[in-house]
C-alpha positions as CSV (number, residue, x, y, z in Angstrom):
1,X,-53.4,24.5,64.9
2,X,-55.9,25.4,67.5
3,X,-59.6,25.9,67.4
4,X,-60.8,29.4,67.6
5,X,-64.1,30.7,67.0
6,X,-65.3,31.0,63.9
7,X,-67.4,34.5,63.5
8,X,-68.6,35.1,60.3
9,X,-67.9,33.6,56.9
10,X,-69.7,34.1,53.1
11,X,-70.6,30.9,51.9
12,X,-71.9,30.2,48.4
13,X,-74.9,27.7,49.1
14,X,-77.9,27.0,46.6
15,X,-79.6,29.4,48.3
16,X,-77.3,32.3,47.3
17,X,-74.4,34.2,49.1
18,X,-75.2,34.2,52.8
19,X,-73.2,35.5,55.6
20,X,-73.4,33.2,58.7
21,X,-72.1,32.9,61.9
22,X,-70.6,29.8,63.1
23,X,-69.5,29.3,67.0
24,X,-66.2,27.3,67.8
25,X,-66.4,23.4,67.0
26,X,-70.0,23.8,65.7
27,X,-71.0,21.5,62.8
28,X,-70.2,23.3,59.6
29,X,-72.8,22.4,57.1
30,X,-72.4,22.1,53.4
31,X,-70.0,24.5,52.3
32,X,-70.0,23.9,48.5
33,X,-73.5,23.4,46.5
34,X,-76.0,22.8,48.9
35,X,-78.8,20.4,48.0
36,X,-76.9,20.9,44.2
37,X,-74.7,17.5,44.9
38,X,-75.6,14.8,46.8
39,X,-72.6,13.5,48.1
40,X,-71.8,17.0,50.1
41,X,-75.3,16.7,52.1
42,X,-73.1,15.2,54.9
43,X,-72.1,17.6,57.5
44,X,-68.0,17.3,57.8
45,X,-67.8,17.9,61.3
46,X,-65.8,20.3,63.4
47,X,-63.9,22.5,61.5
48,X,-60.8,24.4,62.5
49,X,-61.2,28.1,61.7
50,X,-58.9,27.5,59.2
51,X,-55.6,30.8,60.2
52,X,-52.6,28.9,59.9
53,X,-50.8,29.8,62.8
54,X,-47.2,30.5,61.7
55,X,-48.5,32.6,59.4
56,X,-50.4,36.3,59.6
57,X,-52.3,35.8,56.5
58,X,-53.7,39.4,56.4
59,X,-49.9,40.8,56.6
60,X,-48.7,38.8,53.2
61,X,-48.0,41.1,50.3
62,X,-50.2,40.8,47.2
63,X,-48.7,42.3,44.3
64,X,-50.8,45.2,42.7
65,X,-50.1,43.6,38.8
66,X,-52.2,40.8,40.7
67,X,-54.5,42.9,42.3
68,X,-55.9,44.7,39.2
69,X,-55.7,41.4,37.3
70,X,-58.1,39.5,39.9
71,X,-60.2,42.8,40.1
72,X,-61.4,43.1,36.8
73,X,-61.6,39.4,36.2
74,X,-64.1,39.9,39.5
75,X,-65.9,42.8,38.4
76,X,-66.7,41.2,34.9
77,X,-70.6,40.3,35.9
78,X,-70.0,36.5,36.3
79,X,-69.7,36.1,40.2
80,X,-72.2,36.8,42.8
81,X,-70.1,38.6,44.9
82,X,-67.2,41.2,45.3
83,X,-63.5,40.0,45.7
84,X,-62.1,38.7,49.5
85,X,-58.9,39.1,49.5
86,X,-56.5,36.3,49.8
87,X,-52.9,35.7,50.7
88,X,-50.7,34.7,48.3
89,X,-47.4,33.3,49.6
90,X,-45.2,32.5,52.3
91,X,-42.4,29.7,53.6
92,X,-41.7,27.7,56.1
93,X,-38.5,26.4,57.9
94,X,-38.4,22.5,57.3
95,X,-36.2,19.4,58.7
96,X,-34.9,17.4,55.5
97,X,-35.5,13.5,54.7
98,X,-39.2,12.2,56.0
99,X,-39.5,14.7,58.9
100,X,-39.8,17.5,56.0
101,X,-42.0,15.3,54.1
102,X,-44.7,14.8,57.0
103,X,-43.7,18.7,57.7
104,X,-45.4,19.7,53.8
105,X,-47.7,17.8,53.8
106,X,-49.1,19.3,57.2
107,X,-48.5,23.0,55.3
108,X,-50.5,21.3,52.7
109,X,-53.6,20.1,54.6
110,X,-53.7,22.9,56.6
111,X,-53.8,25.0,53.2
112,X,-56.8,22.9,52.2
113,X,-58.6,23.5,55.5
114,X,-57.7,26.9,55.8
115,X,-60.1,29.7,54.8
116,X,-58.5,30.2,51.8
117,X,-58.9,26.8,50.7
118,X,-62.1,24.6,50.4
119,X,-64.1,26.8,52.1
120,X,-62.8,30.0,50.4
121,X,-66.0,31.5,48.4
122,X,-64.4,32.0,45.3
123,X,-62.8,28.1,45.4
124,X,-66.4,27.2,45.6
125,X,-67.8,29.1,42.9
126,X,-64.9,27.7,40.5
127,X,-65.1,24.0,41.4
128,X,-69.0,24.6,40.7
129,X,-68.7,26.1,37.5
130,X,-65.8,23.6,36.6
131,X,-69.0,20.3,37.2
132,X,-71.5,22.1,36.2
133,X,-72.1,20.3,32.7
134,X,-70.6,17.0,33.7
135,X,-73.4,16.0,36.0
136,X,-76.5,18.1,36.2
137,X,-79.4,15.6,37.1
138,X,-80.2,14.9,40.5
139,X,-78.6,12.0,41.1
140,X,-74.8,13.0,40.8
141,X,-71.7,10.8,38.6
142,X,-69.2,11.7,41.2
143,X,-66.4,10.0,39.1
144,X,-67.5,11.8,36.0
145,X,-66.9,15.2,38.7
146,X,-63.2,13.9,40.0
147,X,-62.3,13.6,36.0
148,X,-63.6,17.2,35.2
149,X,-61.8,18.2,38.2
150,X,-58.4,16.5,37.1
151,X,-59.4,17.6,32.9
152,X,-59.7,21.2,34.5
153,X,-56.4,21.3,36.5
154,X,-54.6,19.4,33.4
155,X,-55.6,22.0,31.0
156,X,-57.2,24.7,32.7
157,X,-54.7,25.5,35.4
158,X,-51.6,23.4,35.5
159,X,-49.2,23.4,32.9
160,X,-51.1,25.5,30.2
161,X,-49.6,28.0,28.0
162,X,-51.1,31.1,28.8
163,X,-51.2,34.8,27.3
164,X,-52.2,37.5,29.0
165,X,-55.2,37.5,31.0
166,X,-55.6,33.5,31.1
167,X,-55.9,31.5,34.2
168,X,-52.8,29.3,34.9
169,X,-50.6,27.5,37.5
170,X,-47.2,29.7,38.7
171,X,-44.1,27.8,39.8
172,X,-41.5,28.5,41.9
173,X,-38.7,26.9,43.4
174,X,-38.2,26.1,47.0
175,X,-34.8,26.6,48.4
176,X,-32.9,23.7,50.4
177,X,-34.4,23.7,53.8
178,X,-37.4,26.0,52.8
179,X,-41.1,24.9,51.4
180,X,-43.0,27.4,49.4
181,X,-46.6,27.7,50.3
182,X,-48.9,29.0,48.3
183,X,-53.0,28.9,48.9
184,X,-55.6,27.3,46.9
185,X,-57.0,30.6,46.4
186,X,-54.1,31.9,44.9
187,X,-53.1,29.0,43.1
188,X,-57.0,29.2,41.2
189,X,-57.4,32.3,41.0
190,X,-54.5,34.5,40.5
191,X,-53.5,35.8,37.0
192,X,-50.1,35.8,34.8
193,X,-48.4,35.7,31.6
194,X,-46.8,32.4,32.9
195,X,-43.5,31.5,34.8
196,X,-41.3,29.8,32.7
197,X,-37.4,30.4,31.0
198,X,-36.7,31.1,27.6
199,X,-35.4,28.5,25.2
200,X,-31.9,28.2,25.0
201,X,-31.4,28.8,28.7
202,X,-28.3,26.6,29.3
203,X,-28.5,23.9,32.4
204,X,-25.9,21.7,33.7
205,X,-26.8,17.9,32.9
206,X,-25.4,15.0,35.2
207,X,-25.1,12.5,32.2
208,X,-21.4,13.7,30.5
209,X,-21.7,16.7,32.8
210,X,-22.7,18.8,29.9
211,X,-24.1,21.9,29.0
212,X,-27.2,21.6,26.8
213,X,-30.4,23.8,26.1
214,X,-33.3,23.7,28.6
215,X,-35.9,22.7,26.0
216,X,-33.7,19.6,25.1
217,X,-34.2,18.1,28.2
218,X,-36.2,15.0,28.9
219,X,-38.0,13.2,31.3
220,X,-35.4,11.3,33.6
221,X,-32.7,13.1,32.9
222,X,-30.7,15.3,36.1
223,X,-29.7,18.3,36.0
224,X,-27.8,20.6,38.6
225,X,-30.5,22.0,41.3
226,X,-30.0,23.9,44.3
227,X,-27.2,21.3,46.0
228,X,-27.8,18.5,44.5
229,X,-28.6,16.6,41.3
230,X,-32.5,16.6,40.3
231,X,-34.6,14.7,38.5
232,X,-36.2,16.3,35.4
233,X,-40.0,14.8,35.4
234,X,-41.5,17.0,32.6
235,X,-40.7,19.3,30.3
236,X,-43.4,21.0,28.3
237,X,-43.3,24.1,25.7
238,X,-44.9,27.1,26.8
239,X,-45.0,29.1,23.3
240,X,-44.2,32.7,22.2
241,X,-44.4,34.6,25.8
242,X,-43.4,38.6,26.9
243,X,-40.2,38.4,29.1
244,X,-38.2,40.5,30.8
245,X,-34.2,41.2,31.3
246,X,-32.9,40.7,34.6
247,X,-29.3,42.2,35.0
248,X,-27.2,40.9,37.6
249,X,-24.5,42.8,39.6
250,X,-22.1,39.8,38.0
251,X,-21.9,40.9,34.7
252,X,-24.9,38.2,33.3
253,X,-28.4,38.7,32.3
254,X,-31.2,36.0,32.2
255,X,-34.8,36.8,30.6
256,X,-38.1,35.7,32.5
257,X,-41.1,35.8,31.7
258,X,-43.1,38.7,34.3
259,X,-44.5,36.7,36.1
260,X,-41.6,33.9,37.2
261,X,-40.8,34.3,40.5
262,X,-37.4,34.4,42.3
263,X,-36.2,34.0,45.8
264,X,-35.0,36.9,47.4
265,X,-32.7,37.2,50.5
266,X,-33.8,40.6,52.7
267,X,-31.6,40.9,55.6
268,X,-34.1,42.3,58.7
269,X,-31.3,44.2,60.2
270,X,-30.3,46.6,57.2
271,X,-34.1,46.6,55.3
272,X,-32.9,49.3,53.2
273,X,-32.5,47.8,49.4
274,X,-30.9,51.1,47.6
275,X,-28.3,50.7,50.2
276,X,-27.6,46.7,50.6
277,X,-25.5,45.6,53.1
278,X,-22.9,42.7,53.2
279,X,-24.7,40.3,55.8
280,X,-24.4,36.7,54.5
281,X,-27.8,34.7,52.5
282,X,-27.3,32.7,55.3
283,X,-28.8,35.1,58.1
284,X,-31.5,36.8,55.7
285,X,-35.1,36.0,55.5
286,X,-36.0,34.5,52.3
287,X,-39.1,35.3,50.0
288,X,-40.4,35.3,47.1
289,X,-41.0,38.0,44.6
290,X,-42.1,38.4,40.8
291,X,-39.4,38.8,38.3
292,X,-41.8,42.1,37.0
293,X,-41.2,43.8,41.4
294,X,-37.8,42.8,41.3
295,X,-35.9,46.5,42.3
296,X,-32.0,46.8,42.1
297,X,-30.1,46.2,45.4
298,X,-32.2,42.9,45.8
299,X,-30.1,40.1,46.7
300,X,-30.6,36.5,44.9
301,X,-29.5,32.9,45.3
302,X,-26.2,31.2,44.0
303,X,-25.0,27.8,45.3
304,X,-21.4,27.6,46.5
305,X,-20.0,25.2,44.4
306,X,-21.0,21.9,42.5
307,X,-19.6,18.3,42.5
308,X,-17.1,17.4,40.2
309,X,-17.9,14.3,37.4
310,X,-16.2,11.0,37.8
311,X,-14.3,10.6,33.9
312,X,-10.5,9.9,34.3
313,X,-8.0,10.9,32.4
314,X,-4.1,11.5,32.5
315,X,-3.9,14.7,34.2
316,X,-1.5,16.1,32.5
317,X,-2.6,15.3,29.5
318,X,-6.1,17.4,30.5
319,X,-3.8,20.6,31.3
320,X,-1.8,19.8,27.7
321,X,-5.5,19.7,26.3
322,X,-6.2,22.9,28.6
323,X,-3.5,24.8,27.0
324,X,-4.6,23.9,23.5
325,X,-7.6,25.5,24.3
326,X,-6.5,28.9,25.4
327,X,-3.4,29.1,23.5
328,X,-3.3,26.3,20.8
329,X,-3.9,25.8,17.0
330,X,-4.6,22.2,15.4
331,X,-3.0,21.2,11.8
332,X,-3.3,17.7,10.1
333,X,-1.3,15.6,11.9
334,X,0.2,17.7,14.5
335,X,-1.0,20.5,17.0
336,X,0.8,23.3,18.8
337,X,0.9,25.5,21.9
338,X,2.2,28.9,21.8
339,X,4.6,30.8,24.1
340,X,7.2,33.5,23.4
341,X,10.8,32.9,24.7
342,X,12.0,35.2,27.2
343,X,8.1,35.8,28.2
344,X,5.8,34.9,30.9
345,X,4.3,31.7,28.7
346,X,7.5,30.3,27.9
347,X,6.8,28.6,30.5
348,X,4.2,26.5,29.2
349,X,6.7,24.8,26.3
350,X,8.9,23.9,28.8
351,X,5.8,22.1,30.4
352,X,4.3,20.5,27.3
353,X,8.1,19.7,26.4
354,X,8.3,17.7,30.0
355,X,4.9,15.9,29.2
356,X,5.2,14.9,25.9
357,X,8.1,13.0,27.2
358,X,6.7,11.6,29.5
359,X,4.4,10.1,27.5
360,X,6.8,9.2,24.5
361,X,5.9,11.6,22.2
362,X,8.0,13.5,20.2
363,X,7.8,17.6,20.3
364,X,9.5,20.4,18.0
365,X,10.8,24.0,20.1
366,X,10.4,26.9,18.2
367,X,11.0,30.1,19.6
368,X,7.7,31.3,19.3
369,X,5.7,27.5,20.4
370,X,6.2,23.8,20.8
371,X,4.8,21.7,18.0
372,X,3.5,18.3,19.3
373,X,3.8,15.1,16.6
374,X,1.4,13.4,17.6
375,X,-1.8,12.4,14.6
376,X,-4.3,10.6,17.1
377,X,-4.0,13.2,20.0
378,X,-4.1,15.9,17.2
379,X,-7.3,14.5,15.9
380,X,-9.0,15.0,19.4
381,X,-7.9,18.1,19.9
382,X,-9.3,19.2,16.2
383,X,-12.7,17.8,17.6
384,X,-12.5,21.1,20.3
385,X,-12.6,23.3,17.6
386,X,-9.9,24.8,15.4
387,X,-10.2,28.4,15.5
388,X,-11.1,30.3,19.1
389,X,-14.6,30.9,18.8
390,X,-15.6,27.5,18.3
391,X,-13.2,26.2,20.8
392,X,-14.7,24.0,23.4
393,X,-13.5,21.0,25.9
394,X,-14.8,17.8,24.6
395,X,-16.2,16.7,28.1
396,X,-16.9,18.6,31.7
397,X,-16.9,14.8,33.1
398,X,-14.2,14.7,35.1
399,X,-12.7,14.1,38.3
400,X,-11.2,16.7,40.9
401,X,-7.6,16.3,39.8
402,X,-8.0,16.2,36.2
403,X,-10.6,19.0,36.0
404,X,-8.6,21.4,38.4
405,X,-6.0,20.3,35.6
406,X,-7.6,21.5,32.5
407,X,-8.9,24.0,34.7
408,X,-5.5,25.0,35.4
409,X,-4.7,24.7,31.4
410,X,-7.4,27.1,30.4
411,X,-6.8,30.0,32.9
412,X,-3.2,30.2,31.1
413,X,-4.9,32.7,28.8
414,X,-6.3,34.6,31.8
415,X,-4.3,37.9,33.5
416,X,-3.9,39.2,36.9
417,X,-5.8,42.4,37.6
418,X,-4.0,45.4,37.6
419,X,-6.4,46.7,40.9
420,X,-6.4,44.2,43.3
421,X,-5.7,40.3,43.7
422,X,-7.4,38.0,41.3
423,X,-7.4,37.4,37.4
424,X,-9.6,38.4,34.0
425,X,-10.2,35.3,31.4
426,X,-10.8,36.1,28.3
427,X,-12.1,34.4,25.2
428,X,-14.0,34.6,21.9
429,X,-16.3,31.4,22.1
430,X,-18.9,31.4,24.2
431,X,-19.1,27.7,24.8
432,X,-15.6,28.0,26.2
433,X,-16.8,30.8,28.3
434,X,-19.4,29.1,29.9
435,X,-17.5,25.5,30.4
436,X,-14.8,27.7,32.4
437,X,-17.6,29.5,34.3
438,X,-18.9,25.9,35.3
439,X,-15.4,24.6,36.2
440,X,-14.6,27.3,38.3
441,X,-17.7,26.9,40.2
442,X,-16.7,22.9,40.9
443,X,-13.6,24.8,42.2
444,X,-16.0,26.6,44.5
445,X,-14.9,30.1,42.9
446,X,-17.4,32.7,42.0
447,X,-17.0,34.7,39.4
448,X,-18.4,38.1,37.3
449,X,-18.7,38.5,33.6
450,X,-19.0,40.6,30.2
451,X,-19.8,40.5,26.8
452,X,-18.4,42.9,24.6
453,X,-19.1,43.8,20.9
454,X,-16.8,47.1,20.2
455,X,-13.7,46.0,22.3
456,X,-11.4,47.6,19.6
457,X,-9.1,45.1,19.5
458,X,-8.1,42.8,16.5
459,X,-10.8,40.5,14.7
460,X,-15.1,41.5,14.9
461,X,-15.9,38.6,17.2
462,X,-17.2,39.0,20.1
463,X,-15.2,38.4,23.6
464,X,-16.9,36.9,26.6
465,X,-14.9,37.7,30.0
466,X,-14.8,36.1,33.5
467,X,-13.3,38.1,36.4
468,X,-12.3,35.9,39.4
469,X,-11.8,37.1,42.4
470,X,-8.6,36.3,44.3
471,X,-8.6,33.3,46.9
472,X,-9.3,34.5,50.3
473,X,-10.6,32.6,53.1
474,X,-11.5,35.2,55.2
475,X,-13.6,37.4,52.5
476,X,-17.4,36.4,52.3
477,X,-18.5,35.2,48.6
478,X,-19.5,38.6,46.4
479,X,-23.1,38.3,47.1
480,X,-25.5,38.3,43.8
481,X,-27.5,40.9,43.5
482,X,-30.2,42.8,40.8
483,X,-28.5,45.7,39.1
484,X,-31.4,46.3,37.0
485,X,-35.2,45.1,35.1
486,X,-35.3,45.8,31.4
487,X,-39.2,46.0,31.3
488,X,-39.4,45.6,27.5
489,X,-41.8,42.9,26.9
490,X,-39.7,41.1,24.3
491,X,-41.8,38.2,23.0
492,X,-39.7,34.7,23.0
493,X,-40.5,31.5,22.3
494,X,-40.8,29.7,25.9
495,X,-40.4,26.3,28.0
496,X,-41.1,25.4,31.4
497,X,-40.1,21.9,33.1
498,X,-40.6,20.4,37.2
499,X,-38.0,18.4,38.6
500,X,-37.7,16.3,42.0
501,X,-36.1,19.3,44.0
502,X,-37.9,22.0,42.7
503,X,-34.6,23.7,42.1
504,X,-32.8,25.0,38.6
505,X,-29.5,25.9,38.7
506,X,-28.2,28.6,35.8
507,X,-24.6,28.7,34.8
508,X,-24.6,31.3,32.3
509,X,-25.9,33.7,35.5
510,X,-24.5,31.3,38.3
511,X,-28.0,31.8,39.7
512,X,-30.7,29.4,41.1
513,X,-34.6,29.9,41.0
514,X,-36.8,28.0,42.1
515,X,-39.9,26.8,42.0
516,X,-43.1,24.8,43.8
517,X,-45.7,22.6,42.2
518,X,-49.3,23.8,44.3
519,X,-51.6,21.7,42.1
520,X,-51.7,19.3,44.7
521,X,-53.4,21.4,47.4
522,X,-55.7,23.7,44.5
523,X,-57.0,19.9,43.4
524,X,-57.8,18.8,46.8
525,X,-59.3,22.1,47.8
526,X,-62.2,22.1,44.6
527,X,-63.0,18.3,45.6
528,X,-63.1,19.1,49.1
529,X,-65.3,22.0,47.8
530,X,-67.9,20.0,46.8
531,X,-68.0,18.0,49.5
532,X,-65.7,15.0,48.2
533,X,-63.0,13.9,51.1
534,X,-59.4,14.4,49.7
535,X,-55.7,14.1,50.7
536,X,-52.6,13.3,48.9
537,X,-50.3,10.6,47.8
538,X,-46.1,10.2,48.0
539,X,-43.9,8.1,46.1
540,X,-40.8,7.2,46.2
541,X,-39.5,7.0,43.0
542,X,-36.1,8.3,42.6
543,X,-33.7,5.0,42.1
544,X,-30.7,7.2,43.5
545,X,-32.7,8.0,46.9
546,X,-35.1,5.1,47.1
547,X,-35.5,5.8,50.4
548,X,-36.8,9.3,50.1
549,X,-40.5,11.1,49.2
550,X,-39.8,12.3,45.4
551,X,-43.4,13.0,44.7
552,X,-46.7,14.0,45.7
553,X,-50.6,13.9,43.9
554,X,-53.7,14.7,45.3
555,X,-56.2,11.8,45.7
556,X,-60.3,11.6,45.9
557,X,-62.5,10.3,47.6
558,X,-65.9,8.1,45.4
559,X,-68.4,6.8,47.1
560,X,-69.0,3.4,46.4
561,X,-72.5,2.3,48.8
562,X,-71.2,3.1,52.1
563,X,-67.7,3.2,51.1
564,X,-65.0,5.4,49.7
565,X,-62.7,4.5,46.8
566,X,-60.0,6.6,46.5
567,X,-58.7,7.9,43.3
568,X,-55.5,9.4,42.4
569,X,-55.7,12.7,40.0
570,X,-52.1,13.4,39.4
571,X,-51.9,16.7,37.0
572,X,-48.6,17.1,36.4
573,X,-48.0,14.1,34.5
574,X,-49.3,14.4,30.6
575,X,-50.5,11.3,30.1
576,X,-52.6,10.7,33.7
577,X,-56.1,10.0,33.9
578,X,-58.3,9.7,37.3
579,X,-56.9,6.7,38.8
580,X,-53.7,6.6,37.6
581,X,-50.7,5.8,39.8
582,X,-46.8,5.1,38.3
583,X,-46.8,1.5,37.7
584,X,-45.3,-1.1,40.7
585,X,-41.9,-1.3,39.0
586,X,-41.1,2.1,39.1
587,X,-41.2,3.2,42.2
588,X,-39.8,2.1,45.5
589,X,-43.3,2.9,48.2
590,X,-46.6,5.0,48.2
591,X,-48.4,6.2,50.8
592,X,-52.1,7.8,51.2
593,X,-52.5,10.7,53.5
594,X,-56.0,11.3,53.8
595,X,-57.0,15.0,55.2
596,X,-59.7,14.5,58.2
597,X,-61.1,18.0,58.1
598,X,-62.2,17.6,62.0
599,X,-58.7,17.0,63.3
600,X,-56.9,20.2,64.1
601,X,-54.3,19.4,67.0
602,X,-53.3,15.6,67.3
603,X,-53.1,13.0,64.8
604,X,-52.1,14.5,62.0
605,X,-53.9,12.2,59.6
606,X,-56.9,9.8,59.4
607,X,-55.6,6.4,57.4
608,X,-52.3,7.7,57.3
């Protein structure tokens, strides 16, 4: 990031606002309080003018919902000065392992230093307002100011449930390969309804491989992210919040609240959304938008496939179990399959016939099904669910063979298409629905879906559908796209949660969103602010990848006589206070990084 001159900037001093002009590598003086805190009476040195060069700040798009938001929260008679516009978002390209951590947290500093961070006018006037009680005497309790900073992010800005027209923390989530960026000033200072999912959003849980609610999720356990498993490391209720529908090309819908935010693939060659073209996520710019500027024709995120679980199980007593789900019925002691003789699924007695054998167990042939004699095997199949709607497989914990088998049992209720290759499952239960949805995707097969209430056929349930496409190497996955927004503000009770990748993935759309902690670079930038030195701290502290960066805090800088204690003000755990780190035991290395605002081009870090 090189130096280049610095020509005019508004600083908020003790003085008032003042508009000076600053020549490159001059000594920037105090650039939060003045003579108002002590501490900050210390020139900081050179400063870098603060652009960050990948990155045309003035050429970011700021949403206008954002604009009129921070427009009359700045015409409302409590600043000294008119709005400066600042960007909101943007990504960079990163390596993976600790070549991508060093990588973020260089986008970080360079955040804080940048004009839209500590020295940003509007940064100033909030971390000002947010000490102004704690210490007003002349001699200052910087400690007391680090704690109001932390108290403020904790439950001002991070994490807080927020109606309309309250200040609070977005997330997002950043895509493999990808880190979000997003500015202090945007961080602070930007407005929302919040960015979180609806309860009862289903996610995929490593432990039993199972499908369970979002808001019964808890701290430690994985779920499915973008391509990997990911830690879970809070999970926080959000209350009753306005959402939005989002329908999907694929048949599914998901609600959001307005303000979430979901990465979008544009392709720069074919720009034109009404009429998307087929070009692969792989070779498309990605970027972020709000669920509330999301237009049909955008194209969204899906990962190809997940991992399969490690459970084993006879094989062929999975498909059995298979068929019993799609075309079986449980009675006391014994359970049967159906299949009409002379038709397509008289097939399927023959197999069950052939297993049962097998196995030693005796079967009855009736034209119409084979019955199975078998009390203990009935009794597990009767804890699947005994009529269709309620049917589902007692565990999605299992390994490639015996899943592709059940797999393979299920789809026995499915049909070919009558246009084109591939096949239609239908069911009436929902949970069935969605386990099939999941096993497919271990299968690596994508798939679109429906819900229908008036199908006309027999029975007033419901049916759920999946259409899979037919196998074909040399077609490109369907890419997933927006078909529509229902802007209908329905108000829904609400949950939010952060997890070690940042990523979410969402079987009942096949989607992934994402999302990006910035309260990291928004708490170094108020400190820095007011004259404090910052910079952030990593742990490792993922048992499954001890060897890798899982997390990162902002820390402060007290003085302490001629020295500087540094103190860690971690707000995204609920129970932190200024100081606190996670204990020695559970975690496998830290490291300070400590932002030197007068290096701009070599060393990356002072105390690194």
């Amino acid at each position: 990031m090189a130096l280049r001159p610095l020509t005019h900037t508004t600083l908020l001093t003790s003085k008032g606002t003042q508009r000076m002009a600053y020549a490159q590598g001059a000594a920037l003086p105090l650039v939060g309080l003045g003579q108002d805190v002590a501490v900050a009476s210390k020139p900081q040195g050179p400063m870098p003018e603060g652009h960050l060069a990948p990155v045309d700040m003035e050429q970011l798009h700021i949403p206008p919902a954002v604009q009129r938001a921070i427009y009359q929260k700045t015409h409302a008679g409590d600043r000294p000065y008119d709005i400066q516009w600042g960007p909101p978002i943007k990504y960079f390209k990163i390596p993976r392992g600790e070549a991508g951590t060093v990588a973020t947290l260089k986008i970080m500093k360079e955040l804080v230093l940048s004009k839209w961070g500590h020295r940003n006018p509007e940064v100033i006037w909030l971390a000002k307002k947010v000490v102004k009680d704690v210490s007003p005497g002349p001699t200052k309790d910087y400690k007391a100011m680090a704690a109001a900073i932390l108290d403020f992010m904790k439950g001002d800005v991070t994490y807080k449930p927020r109606k309309r027209g309250n200040a609070g923390i977005n997330y997002e989530f950043d895509p493999a390969g990808l880190e979000y960026v997003q500015t202090p000033w945007y961080t602070l200072l930007s407005e929302g309804s919040g960015d979180c999912f609806v309860q009862g959003t289903q996610v995929l849980r490593r432990e039993g491989h199972e499908l369970v609610p979002i808001e019964s999720l808890r701290k430690g356990d994985e779920i499915w992210g973008r391509d990997d498993w990911s830690r879970v490391e809070r999970v926080w209720q959000k209350k009753v919040l306005e959402t939005h529908k989002v329908l999907l090309n694929n048949g599914s819908h998901m609600r959001f609240t307005p303000d979430h935010k979901i990465w979008v693939a544009r392709c720069e060659r074919h720009p034109r959304i009404t009429n998307p073209c087929a070009c692969p996520v792989a070779s498309r710019e990605v970027y972020v938008e709000r669920v509330e500027n999301l237009v049909p024709g955008m194209t969204l995120l899906q990962p190809g496939e997940i991992p399969f679980g490690t459970g084993e199980m006879d094989p062929d007593r999975a498909y059995v179990e298979g068929l019993y789900l799609s075309e079986g019925w449980a009675e006391e002691r014994r359970f049967a399959i159906s299949g009409q003789d002379g038709c397509p699924k008289e097939r399927y007695k023959d197999e069950v016939e052939k297993i049962c054998a097998g196995l030693g167990i005796a079967t009855y042939r009736h034209r119409k099904y084979v019955r199975v004699n078998d009390p203990e095997w009935t009794d597990r199949l009767r804890g699947m669910g005994t009529h269709a709607p309620n049917k589902r497989a007692l565990s999605l914990d299992l390994d490639q063979e015996t899943a592709l088998r059940l797999l393979e049992g299920v789809m026995a209720d499915s049909g070919k298409n009558t246009n084109g290759g591939g096949r239609t499952f239908t069911t009436t239960s929902r949970d069935l629905w969605l386990q099939t949805r999941v096993l497919l995707k271990m299968a690596g097969r994508t798939c679109g879906s429906a819900y229908i209430e008036e199908h006309g056929g027999l029975g007033k349930n419901p049916i759920y559908r999946l259409f899979i496409r037919e196998e074909n190497p040399k077609r490109a996955m369907k890419l997933l796209r927006v078909k529509d927004v229902i802007r209908d503000g329905l108000e829904l009770p609400c949950v939010d949660v952060t997890t070690s990748d940042h990523c979410v993935w969402l079987p009942e759309a096949d989607w992934t969103v994402h999302q990006c902690d910035d309260s990291s670079t928004a708490t170094a930038a108020l400190a820095m602010a007011l004259g404090f030195r910052a910079g952030f701290r990593t742990v490792k502290g993922d048992a499954s990848r001890k060897e890798q960066w899982s997390h990162v805090y902002p820390v402060i800088g007290i003085p302490n006589g001629a020295d500087l204690v540094w103190f860690s003000a971690d707000s995204t755990q609920p129970d932190s206070y200024l100081g606190w780190d996670p204990p020695a035991g559970r975690h496998f290395g830290m490291k300070t990084w400590v932002i030197d605002p007068s290096i701009a081009e070599g060393p990356e870090w002072e105390n690194g």
